[in-house]
C-alpha positions as CSV (number, residue, x, y, z in Angstrom):
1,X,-123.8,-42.3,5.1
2,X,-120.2,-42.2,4.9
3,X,-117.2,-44.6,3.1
4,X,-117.1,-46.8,6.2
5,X,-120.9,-47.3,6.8
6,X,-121.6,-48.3,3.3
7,X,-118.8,-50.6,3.5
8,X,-120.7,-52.2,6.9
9,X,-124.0,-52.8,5.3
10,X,-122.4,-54.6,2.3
11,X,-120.3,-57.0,4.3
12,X,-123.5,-57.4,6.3
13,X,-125.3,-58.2,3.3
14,X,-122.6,-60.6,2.3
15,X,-122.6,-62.5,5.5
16,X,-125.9,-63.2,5.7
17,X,-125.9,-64.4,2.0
18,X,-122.7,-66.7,2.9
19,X,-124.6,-68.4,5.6
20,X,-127.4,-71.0,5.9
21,X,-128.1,-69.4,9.6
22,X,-127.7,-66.4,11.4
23,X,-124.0,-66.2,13.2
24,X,-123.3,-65.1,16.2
25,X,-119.5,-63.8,16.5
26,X,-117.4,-66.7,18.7
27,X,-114.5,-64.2,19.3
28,X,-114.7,-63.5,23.2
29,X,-114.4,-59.6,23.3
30,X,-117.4,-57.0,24.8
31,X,-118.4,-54.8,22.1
32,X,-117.6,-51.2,24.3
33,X,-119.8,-47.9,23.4
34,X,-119.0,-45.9,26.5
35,X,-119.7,-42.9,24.2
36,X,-122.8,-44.4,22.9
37,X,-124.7,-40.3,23.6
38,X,-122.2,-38.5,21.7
39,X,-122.0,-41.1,18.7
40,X,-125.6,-41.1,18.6
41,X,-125.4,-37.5,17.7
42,X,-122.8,-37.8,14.8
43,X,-124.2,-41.3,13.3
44,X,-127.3,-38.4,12.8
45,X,-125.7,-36.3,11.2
46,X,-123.8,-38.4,9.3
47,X,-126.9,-40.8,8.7
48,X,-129.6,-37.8,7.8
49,X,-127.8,-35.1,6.5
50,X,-124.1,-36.4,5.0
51,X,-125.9,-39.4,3.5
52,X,-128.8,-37.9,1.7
53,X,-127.8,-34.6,0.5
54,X,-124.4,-35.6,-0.3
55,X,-123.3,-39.5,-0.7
56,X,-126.3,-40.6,-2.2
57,X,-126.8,-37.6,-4.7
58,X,-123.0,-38.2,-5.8
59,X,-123.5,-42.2,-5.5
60,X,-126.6,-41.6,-8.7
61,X,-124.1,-39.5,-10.4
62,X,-121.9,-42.2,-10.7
63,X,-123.9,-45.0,-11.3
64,X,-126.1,-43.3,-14.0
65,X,-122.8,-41.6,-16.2
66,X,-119.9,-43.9,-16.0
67,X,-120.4,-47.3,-17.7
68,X,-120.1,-50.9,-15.6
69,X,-117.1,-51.7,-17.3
70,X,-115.4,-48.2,-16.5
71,X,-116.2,-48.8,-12.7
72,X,-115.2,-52.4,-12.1
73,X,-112.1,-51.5,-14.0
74,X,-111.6,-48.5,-11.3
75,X,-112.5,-51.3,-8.4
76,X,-110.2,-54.2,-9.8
77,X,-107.3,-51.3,-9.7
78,X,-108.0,-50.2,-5.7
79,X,-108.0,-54.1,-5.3
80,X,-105.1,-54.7,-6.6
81,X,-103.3,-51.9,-4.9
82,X,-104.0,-53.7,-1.7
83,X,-102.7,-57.2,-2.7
84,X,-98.7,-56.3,-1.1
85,X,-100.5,-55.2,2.3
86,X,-102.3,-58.7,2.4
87,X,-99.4,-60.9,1.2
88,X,-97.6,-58.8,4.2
89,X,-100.4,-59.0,7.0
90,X,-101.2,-62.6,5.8
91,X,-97.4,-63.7,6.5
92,X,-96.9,-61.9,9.7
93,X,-99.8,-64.5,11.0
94,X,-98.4,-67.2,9.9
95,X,-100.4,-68.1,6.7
96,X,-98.2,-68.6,3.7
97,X,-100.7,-69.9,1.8
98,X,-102.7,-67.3,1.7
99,X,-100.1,-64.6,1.2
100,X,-99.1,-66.7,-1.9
101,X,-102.7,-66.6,-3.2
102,X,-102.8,-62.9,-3.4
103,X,-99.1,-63.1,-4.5
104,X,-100.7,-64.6,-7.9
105,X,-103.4,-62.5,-8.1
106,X,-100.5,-59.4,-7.6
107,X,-98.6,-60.9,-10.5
108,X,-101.1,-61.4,-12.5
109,X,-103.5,-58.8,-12.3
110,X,-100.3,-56.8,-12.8
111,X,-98.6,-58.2,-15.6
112,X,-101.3,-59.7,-17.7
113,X,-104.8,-57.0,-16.6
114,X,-103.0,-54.0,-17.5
115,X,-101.9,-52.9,-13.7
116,X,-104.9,-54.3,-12.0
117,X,-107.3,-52.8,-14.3
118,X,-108.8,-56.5,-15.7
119,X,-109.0,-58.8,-12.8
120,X,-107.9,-61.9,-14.9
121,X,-106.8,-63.9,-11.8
122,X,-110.6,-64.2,-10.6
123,X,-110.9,-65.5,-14.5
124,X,-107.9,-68.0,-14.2
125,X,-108.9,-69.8,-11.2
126,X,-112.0,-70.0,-8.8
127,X,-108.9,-70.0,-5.6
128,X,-107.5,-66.8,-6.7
129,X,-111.1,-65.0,-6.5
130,X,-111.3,-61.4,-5.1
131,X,-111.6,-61.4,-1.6
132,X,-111.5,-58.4,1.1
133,X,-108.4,-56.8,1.8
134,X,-106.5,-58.1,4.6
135,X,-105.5,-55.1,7.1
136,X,-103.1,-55.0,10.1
137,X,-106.2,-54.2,11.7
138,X,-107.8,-58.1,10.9
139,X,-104.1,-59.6,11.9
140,X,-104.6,-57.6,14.8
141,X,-108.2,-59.7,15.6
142,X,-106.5,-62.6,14.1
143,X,-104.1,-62.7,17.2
144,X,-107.4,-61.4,19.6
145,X,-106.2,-57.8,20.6
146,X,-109.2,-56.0,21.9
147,X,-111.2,-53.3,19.9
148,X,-110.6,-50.5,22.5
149,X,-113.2,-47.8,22.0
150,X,-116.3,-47.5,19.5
151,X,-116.2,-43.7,18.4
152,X,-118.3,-42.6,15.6
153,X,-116.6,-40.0,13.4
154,X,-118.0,-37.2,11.2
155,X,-117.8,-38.6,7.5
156,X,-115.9,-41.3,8.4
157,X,-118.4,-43.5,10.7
158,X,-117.3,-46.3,13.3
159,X,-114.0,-46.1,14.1
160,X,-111.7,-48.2,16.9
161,X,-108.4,-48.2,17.5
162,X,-107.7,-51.6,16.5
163,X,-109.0,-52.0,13.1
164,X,-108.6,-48.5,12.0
165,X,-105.5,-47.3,13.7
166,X,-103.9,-50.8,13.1
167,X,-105.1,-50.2,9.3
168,X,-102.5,-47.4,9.2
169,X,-99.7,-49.1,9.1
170,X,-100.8,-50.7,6.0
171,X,-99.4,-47.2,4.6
172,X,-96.2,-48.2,5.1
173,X,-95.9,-51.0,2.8
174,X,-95.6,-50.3,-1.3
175,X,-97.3,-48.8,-3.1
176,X,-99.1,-47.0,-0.3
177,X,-95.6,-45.7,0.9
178,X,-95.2,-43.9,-2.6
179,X,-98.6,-42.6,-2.1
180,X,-99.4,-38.6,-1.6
181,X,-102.2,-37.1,0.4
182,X,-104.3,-36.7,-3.1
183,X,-103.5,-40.2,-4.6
184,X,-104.8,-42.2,-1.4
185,X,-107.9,-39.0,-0.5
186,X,-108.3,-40.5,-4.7
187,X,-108.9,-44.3,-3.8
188,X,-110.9,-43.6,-0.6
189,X,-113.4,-41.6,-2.8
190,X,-113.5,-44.4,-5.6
191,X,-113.8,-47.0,-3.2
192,X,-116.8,-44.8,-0.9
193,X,-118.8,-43.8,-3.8
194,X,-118.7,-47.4,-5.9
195,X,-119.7,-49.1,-2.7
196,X,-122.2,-46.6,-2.3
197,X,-123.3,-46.7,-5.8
198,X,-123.7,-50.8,-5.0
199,X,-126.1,-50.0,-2.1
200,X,-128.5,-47.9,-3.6
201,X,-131.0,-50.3,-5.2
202,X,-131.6,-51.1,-1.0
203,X,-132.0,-47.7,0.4
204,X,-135.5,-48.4,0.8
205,X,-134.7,-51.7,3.2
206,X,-132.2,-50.6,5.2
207,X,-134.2,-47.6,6.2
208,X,-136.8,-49.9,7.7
209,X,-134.4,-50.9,10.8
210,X,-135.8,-50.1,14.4
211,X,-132.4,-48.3,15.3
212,X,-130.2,-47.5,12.6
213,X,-127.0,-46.9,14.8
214,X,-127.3,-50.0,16.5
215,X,-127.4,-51.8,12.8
216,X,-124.2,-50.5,11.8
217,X,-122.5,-50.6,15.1
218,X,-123.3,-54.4,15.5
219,X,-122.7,-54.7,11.4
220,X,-119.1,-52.9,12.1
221,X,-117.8,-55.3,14.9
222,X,-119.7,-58.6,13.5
223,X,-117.5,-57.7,10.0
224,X,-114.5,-57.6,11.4
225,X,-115.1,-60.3,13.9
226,X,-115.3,-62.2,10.7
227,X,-112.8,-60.9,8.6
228,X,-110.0,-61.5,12.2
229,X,-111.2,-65.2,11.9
230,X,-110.6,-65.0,8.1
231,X,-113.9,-65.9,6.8
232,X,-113.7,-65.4,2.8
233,X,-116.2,-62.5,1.7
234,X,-116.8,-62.5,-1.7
235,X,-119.1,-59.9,-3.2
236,X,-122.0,-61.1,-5.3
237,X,-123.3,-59.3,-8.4
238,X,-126.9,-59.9,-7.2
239,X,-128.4,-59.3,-3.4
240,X,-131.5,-60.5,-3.3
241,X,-134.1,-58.8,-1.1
242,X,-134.9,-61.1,1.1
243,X,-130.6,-61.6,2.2
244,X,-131.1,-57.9,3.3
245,X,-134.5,-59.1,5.5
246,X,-133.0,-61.2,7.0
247,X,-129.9,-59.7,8.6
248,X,-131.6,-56.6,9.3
249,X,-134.2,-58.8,11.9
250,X,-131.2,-60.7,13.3
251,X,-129.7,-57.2,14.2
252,X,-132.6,-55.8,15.6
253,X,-134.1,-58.5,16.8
């Protein structure tokens, strides 16, 4: 299971936690798999062979030698490295508020939480609480510019052109721009295997899905169906079991 499935099941997880009942996604555009046999074949792969032997053996690694405070420290700083691309992508829709939210969590995470490293801001005040990373790809949804193709890639999972080509341009703003290969291949991995880490406790549930490629696929366009209409997804520190239930029978049912 690559970087970008894991990242599906826990906004899945998330949404369904958010909400008092299942949500179905108001934002008028058909979900397209016109390649739906070929990215049956590399969700397999990347589901029962990249996942297992790879992803989740490195995922215990991590969780079982570095300490808790070692890896939020590690997640507050790719956070933080994110907060100029959201002030920008927030601002280029119009919201200034929200572009000066992360603004303060920028300045102070940066000044005060050694780079990023402490997220005091989230400590300060409950408005300037961590909250997912604003792409080009969501101000893309924002203004309702269609997904284009679903492809399924080796390691990196669901993939269309909006979200994850649009996401590119994110690259061009600071500090991504100062970025080399190694430095942003370095946060990908952090970010992949934390979030990974996160999901292991519910390996056990997920499995139980009738069609695993249809959970993620669905999970993949009903999270950024949210994040383009800019509903707040904030990660909890406990999932209970019966969150992961529940979403899981929505999506199959």
């Amino acid at each position: 299971m690559s970087y970008q499935i894991t990242i599906l099941v826990f906004a899945g997880i998330f949404l369904t936690g958010c909400m008092s009942a299942p949500v179905k996604s108001e934002i008028p555009v058909e979900h397209q798999d016109p390649l739906e046999g070929i990215n049956r074949t590399i969700f397999n792969w990347n589901y029962s062979i990249l996942d297992p032997y790879i992803m989740r053996p490195l995922a215990l690694l991590w969780r079982d030698t570095l300490p808790i405070p070692i890896r939020h420290g590690l997640n507050n700083v790719t956070s933080n490295l994110s907060e100029p691309s959201s002030i920008v992508n927030y601002l280029l829709e119009g919201n200034p508020y929200k572009a000066g939210l992360h603004f303060s969590r920028l300045l102070l995470n940066t000044l005060l939480g050694m780079g990023g490293l402490i997220d005091l801001a989230s400590m300060a005040n409950v408005e300037l609480a961590k909250e997912e990373h604003r792409t080009f790809g969501n101000t893309l949804g924002h203004y309702e510019v269609c997904y284009g193709t679903y492809i399924v890639i080796p390691i990196y999972g669901g993939f269309t052109p909006r979200e994850d080509l649009g996401k590119l341009v994110d690259y061009f703003y600071l500090p991504y721009s100062w970025f080399t290969w190694w430095m942003s291949a370095g946060q990908w991995f952090v970010e992949g295997i934390e979030t990974r880490a996160q999901l292991l406790d519910y390996d056990d549930i997920t499995r139980e899905v009738k069609d695993p490629y249809v959970f993620m696929r669905e999970a993949y366009f009903q999270y950024h169906d949210f994040l383009a209409k800019d509903v707040s997804l904030a990660p909890k520190d406990h999932l209970d079991e019966s969150v992961m239930q529940n979403i899981m029978s929505e999506i199959d049912s």
